[in-house]
N, CA and C atoms as a LAMMPS dump frame, in Angstrom:
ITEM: TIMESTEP
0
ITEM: NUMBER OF ATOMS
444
ITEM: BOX BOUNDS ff ff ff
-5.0000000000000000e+02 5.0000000000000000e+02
-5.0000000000000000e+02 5.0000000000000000e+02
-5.0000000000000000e+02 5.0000000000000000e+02
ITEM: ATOMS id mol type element x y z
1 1 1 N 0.996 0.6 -23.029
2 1 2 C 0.836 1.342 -21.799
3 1 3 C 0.436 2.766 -22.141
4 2 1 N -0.865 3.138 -22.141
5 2 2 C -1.342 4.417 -22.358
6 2 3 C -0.999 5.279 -21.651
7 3 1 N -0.445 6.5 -22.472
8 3 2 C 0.18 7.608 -21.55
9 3 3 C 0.925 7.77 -21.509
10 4 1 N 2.151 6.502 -21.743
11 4 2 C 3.461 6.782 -21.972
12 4 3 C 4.307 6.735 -23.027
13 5 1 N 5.592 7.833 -22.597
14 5 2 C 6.87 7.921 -23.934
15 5 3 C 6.838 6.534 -24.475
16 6 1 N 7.288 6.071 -24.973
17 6 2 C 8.142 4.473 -25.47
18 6 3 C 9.228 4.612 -24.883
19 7 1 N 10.17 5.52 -23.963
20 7 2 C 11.211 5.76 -23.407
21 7 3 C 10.849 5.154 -21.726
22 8 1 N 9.465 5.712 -21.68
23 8 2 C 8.876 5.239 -20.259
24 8 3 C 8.385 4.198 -20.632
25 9 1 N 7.546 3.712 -21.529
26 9 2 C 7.187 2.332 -21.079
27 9 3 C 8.241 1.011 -21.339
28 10 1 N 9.077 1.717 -22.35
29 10 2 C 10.613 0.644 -21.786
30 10 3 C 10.975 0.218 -20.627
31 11 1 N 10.604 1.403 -19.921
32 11 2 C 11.376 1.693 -18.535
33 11 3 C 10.484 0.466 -17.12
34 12 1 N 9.486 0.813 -17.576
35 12 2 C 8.134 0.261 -16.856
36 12 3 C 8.766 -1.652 -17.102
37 13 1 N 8.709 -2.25 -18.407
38 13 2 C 9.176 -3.283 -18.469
39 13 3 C 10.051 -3.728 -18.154
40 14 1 N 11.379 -2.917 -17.827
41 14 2 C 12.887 -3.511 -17.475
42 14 3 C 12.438 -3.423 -15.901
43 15 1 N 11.528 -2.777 -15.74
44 15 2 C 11.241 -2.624 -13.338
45 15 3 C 10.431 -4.169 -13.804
46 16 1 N 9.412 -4.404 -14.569
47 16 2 C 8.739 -5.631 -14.013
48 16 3 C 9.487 -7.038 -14.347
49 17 1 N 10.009 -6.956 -15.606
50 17 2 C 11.124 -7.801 -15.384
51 17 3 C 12.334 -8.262 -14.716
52 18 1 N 12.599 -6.679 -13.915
53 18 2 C 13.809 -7.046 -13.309
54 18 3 C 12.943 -7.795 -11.652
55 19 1 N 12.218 -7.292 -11.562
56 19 2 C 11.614 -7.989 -10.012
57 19 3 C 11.29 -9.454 -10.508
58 20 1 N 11.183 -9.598 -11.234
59 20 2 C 11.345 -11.037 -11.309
60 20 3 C 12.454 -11.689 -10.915
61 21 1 N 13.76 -11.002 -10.704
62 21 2 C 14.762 -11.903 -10.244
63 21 3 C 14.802 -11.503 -8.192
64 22 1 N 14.035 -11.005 -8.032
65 22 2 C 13.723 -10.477 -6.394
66 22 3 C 12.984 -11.668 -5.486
67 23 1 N 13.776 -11.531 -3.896
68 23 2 C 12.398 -13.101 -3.667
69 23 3 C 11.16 -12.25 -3.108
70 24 1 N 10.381 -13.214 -2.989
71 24 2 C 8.705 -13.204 -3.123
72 24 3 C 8.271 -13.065 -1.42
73 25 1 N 8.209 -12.091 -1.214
74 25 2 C 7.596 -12.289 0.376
75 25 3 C 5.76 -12.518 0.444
76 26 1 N 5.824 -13.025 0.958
77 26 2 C 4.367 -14.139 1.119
78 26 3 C 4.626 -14.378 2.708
79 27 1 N 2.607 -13.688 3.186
80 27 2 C 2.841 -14.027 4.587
81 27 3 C 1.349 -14.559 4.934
82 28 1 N 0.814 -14.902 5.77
83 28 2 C -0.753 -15.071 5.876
84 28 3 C -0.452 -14.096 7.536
85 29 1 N 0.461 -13.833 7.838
86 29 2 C 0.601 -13.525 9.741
87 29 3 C 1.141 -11.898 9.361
88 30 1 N 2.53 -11.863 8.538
89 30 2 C 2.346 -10.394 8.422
90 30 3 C 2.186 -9.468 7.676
91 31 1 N 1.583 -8.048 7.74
92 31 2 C 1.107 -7.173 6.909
93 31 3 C 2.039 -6.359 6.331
94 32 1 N 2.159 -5.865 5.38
95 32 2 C 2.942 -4.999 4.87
96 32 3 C 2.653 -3.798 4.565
97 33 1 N 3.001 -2.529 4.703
98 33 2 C 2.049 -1.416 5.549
99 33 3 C 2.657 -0.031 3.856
100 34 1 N 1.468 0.322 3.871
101 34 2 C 1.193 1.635 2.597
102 34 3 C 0.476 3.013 3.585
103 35 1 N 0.969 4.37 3.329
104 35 2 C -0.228 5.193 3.674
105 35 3 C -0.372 6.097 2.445
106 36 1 N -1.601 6.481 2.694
107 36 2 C -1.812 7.585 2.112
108 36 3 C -2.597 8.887 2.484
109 37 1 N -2.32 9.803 1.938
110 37 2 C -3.64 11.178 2.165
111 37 3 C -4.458 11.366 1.666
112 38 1 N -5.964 11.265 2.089
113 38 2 C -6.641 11.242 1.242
114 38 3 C -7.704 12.484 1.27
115 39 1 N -7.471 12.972 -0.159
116 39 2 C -7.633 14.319 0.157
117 39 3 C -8.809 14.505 -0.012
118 40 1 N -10.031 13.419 -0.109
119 40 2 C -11.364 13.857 0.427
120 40 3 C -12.045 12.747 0.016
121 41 1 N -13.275 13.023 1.24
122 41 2 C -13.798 11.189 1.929
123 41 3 C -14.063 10.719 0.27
124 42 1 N -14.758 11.478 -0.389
125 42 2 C -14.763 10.427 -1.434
126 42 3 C -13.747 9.45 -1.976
127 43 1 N -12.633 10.323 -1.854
128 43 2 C -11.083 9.137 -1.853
129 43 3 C -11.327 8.187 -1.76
130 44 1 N -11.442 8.175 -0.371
131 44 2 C -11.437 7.254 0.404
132 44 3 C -12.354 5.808 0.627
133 45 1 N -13.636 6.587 0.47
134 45 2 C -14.938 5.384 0.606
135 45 3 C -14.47 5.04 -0.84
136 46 1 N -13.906 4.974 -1.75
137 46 2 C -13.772 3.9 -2.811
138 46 3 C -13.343 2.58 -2.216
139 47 1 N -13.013 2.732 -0.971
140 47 2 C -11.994 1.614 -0.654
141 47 3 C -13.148 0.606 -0.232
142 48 1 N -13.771 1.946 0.884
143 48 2 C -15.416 0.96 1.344
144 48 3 C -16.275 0.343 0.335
145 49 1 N -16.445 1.332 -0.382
146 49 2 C -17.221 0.961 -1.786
147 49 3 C -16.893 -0.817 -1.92
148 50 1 N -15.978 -0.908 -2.48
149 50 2 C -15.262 -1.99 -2.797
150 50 3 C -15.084 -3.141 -1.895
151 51 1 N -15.119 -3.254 -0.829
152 51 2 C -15.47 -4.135 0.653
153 51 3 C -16.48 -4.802 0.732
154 52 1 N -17.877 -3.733 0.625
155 52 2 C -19.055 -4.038 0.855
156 52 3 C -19.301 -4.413 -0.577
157 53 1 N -19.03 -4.52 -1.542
158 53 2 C -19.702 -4.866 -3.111
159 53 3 C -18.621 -6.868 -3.148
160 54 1 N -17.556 -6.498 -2.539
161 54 2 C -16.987 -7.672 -2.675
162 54 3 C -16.158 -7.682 -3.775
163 55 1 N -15.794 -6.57 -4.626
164 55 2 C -14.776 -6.669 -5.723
165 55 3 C -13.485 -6.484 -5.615
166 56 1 N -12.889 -6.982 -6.5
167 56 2 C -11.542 -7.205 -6.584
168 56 3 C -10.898 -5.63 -7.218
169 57 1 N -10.022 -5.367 -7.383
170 57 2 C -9.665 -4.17 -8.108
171 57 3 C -8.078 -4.477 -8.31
172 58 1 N -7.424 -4.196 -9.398
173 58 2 C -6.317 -3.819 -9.979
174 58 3 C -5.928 -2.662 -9.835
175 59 1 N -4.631 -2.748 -9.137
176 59 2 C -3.409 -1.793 -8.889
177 59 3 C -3.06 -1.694 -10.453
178 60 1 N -3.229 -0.222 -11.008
179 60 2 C -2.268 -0.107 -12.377
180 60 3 C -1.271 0.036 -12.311
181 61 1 N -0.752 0.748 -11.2
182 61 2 C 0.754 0.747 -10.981
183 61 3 C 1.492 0.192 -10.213
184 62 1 N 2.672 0.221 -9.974
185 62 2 C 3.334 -0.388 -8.932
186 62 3 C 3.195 -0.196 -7.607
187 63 1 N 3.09 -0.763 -6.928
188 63 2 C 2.546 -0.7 -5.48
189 63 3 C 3.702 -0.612 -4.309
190 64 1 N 4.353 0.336 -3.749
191 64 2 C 5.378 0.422 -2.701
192 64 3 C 4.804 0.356 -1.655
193 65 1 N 5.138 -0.836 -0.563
194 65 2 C 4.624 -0.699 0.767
195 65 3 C 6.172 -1.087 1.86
196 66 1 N 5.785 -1.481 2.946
197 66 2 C 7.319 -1.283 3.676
198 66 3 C 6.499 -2.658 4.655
199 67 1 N 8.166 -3.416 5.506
200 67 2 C 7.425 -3.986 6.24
201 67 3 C 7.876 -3.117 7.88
202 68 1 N 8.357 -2.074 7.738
203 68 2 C 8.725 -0.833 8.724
204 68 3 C 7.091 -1.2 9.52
205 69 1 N 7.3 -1.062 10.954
206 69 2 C 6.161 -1.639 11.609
207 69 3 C 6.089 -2.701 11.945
208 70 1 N 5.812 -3.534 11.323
209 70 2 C 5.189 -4.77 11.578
210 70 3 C 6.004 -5.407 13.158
211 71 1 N 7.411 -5.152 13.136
212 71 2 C 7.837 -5.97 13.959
213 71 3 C 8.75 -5.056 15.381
214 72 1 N 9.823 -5.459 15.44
215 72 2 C 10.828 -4.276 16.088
216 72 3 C 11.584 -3.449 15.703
217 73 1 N 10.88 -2.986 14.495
218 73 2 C 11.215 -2.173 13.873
219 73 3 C 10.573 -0.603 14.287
220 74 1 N 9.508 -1.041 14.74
221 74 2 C 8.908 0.398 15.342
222 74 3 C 7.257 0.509 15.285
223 75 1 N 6.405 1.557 15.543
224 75 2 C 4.699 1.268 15.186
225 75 3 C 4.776 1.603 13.835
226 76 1 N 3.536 1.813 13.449
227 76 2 C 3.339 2.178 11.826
228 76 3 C 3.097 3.81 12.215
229 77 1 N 2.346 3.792 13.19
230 77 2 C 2.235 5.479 13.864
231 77 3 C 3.401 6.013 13.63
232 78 1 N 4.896 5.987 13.912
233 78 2 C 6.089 5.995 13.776
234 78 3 C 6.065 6.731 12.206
235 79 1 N 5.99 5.635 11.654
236 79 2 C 6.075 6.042 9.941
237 79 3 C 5.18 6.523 9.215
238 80 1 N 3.741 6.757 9.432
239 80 2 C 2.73 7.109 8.787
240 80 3 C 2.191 8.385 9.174
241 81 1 N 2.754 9.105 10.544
242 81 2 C 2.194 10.08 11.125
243 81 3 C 1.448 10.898 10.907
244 82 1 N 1.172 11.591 10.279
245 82 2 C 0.532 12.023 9.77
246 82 3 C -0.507 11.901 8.405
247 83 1 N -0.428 10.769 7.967
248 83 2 C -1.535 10.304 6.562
249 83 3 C -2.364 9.868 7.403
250 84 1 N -3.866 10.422 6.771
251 84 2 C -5.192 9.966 7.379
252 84 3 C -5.454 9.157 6.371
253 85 1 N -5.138 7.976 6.275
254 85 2 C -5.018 6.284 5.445
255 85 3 C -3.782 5.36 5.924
256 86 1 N -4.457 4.55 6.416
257 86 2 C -3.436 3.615 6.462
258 86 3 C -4.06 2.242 5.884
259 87 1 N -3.112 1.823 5.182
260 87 2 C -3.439 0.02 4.791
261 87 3 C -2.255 -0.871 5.217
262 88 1 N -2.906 -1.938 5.415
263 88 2 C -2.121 -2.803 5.782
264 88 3 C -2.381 -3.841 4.656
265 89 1 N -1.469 -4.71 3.882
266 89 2 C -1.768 -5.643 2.81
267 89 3 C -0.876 -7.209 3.068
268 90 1 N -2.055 -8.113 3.135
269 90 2 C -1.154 -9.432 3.12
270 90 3 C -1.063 -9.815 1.467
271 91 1 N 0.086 -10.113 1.619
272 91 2 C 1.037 -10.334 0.316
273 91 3 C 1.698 -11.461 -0.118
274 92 1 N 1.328 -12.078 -1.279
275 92 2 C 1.602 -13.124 -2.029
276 92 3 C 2.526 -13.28 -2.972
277 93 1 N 2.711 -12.073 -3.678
278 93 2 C 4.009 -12.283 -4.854
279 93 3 C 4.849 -11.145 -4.837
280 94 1 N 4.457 -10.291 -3.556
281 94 2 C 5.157 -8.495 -3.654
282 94 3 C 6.92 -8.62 -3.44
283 95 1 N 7.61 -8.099 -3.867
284 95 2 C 9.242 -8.643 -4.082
285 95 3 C 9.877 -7.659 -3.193
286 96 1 N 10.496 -8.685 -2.084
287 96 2 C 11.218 -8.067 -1.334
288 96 3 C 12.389 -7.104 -1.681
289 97 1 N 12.847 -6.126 -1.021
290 97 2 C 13.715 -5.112 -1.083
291 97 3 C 14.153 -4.451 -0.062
292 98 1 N 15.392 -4.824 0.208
293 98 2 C 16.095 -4.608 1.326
294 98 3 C 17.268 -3.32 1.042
295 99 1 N 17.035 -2.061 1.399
296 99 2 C 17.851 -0.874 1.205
297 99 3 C 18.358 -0.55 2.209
298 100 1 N 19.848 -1.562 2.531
299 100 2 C 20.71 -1.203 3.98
300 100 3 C 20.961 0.527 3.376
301 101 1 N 21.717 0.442 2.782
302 101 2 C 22.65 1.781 2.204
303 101 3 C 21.996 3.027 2.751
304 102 1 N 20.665 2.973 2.899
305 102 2 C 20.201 4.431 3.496
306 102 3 C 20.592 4.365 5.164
307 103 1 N 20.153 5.511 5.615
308 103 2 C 21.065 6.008 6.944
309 103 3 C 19.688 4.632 7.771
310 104 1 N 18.283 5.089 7.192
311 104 2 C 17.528 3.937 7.758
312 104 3 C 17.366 2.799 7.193
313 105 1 N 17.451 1.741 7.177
314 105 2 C 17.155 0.823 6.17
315 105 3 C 15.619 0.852 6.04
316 106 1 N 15.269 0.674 4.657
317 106 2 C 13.882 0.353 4.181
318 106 3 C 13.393 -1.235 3.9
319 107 1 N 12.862 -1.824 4.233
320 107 2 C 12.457 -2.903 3.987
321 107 3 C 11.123 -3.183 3.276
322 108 1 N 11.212 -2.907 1.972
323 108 2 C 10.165 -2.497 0.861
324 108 3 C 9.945 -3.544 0.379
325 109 1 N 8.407 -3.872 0.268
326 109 2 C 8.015 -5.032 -0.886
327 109 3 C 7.551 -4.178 -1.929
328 110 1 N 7.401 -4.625 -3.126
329 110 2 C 7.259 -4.002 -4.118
330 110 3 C 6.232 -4.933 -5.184
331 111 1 N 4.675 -4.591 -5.041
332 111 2 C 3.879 -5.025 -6.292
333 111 3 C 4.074 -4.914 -7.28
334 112 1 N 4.037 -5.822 -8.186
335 112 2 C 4.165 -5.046 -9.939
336 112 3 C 3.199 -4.639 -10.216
337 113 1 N 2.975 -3.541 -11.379
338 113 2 C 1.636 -3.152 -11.848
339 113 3 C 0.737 -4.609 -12.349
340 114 1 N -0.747 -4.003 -12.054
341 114 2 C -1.57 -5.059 -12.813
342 114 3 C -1.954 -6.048 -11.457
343 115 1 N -1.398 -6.023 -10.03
344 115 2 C -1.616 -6.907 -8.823
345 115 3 C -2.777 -6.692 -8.849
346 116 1 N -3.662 -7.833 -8.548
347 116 2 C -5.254 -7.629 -7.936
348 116 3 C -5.137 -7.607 -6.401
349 117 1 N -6.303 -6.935 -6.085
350 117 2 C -6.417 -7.141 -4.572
351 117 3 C -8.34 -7.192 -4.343
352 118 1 N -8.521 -7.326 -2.63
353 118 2 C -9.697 -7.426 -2.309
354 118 3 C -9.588 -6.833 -1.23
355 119 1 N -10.384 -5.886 -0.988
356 119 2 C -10.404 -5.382 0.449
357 119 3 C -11.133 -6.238 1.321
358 120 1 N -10.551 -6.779 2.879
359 120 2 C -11.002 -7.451 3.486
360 120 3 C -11.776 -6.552 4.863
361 121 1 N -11.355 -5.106 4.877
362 121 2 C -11.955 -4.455 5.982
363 121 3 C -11.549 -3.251 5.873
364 122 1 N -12.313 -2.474 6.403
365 122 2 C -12.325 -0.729 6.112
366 122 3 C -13.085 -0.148 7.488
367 123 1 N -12.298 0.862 8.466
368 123 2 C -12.414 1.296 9.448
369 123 3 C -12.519 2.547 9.713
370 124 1 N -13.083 4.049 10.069
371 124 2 C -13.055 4.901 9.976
372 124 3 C -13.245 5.112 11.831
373 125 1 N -12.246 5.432 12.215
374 125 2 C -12.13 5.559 14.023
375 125 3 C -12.097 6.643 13.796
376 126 1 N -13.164 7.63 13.608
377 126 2 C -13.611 9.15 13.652
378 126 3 C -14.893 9.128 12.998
379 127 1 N -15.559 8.765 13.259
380 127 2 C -16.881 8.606 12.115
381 127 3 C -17.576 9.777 12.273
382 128 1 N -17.534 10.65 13.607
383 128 2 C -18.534 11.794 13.665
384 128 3 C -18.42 13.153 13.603
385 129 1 N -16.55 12.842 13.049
386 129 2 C -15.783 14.068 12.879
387 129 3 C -15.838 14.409 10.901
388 130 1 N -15.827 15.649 10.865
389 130 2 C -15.621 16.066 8.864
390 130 3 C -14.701 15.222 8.77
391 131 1 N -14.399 14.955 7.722
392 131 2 C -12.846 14.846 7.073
393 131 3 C -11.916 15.814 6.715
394 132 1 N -10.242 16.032 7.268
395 132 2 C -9.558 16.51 7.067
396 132 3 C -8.557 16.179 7.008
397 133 1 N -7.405 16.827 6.283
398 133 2 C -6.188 16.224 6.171
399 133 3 C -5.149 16.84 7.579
400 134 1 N -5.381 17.548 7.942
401 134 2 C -4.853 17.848 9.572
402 134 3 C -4.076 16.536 10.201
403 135 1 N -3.354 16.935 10.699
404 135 2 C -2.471 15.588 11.54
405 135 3 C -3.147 15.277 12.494
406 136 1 N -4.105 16.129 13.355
407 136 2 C -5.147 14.944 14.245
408 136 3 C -5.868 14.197 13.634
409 137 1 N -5.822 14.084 12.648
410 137 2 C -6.791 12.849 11.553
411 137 3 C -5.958 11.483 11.372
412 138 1 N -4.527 11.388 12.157
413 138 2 C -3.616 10.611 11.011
414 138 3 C -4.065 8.948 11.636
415 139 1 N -4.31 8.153 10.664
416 139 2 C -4.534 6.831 10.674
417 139 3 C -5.843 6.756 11.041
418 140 1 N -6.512 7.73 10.408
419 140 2 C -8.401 7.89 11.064
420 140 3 C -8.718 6.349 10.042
421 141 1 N -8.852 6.692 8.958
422 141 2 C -8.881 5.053 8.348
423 141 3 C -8.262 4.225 8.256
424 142 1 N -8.523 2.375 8.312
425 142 2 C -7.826 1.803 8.551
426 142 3 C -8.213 0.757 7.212
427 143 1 N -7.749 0.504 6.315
428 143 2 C -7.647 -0.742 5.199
429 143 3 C -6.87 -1.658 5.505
430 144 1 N -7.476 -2.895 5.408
431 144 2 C -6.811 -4.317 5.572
432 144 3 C -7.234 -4.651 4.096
433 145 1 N -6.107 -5.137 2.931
434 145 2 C -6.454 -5.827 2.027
435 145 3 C -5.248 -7.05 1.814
436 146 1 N -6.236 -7.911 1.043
437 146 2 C -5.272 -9.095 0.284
438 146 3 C -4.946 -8.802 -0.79
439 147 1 N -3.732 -9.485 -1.078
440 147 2 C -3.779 -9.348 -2.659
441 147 3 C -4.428 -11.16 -3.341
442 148 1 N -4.87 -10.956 -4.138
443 148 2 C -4.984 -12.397 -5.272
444 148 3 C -4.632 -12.478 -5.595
């Protein structure tokens, strides 16, 4: 693992091994929701890039998404408010994680590094506005991906 102590990439192996004992949430109906900021369109159109070419791409790292949203739990607007990125990801091997103990509970799936994915759709509901990171921007893009 380039880049890291041998203290960290210990560390890196005992997280991917230990999710191995986690169960597997797998859905084809619901999404499991990531945002981000993206701090300029080029960021961002990597995602398009990748849509329209049809490639797959590898997550190097671990991938935290929530299933906060999806249900009656609340919108994703709710939780993302302000990031101008939002993805939504259907998920095949991402390991559930259920954190009552906080005041909110989190309901986190968790990719291991190395997940492939494919972007299945990329949305920009502002197309004629600059790009900014401003909170009237938030959820201006919209990513739908799978994982493989």
């Amino acid at each position: 693992m380039a880049g890291l102590t041998e203290s960290q990439a210990i560390m890196v192996r005992l997280i991917s091994t230990g999710l191995l004992a986690l169960p597997i949430f797998t859905s084809e109906t619901y999404f499991v929701h990531r945002a981000i900021q993206a701090r300029s369109l080029e960021d961002v159109l990597v995602f398009k890039d990748l849509m329209e070419e049809g490639k797959a791409f590898v997550e190097p790292a671990f991938l935290s998404t929530t299933l906060l949203g999806v249900d009656d739990r609340g919108p994703v607007e709710y939780f993302f408010g302000r990031m101008n990125t939002w993805i939504a990801v259907l998920s095949k091997s991402g390991r559930y994680i259920v954190q009552e103990l906080c005041e909110v509970p989190e309901y986190e799936v968790l990719f291991d590094l190395g997940t492939s994915f494919r972007i299945l759709s990329f949305e920009d509901t502002m197309p004629d506005e600059e790009h900014d990171t401003s909170p009237s921007q938030a959820g201006r893009y919209r990513i739908v991906m799978e994982e493989i």
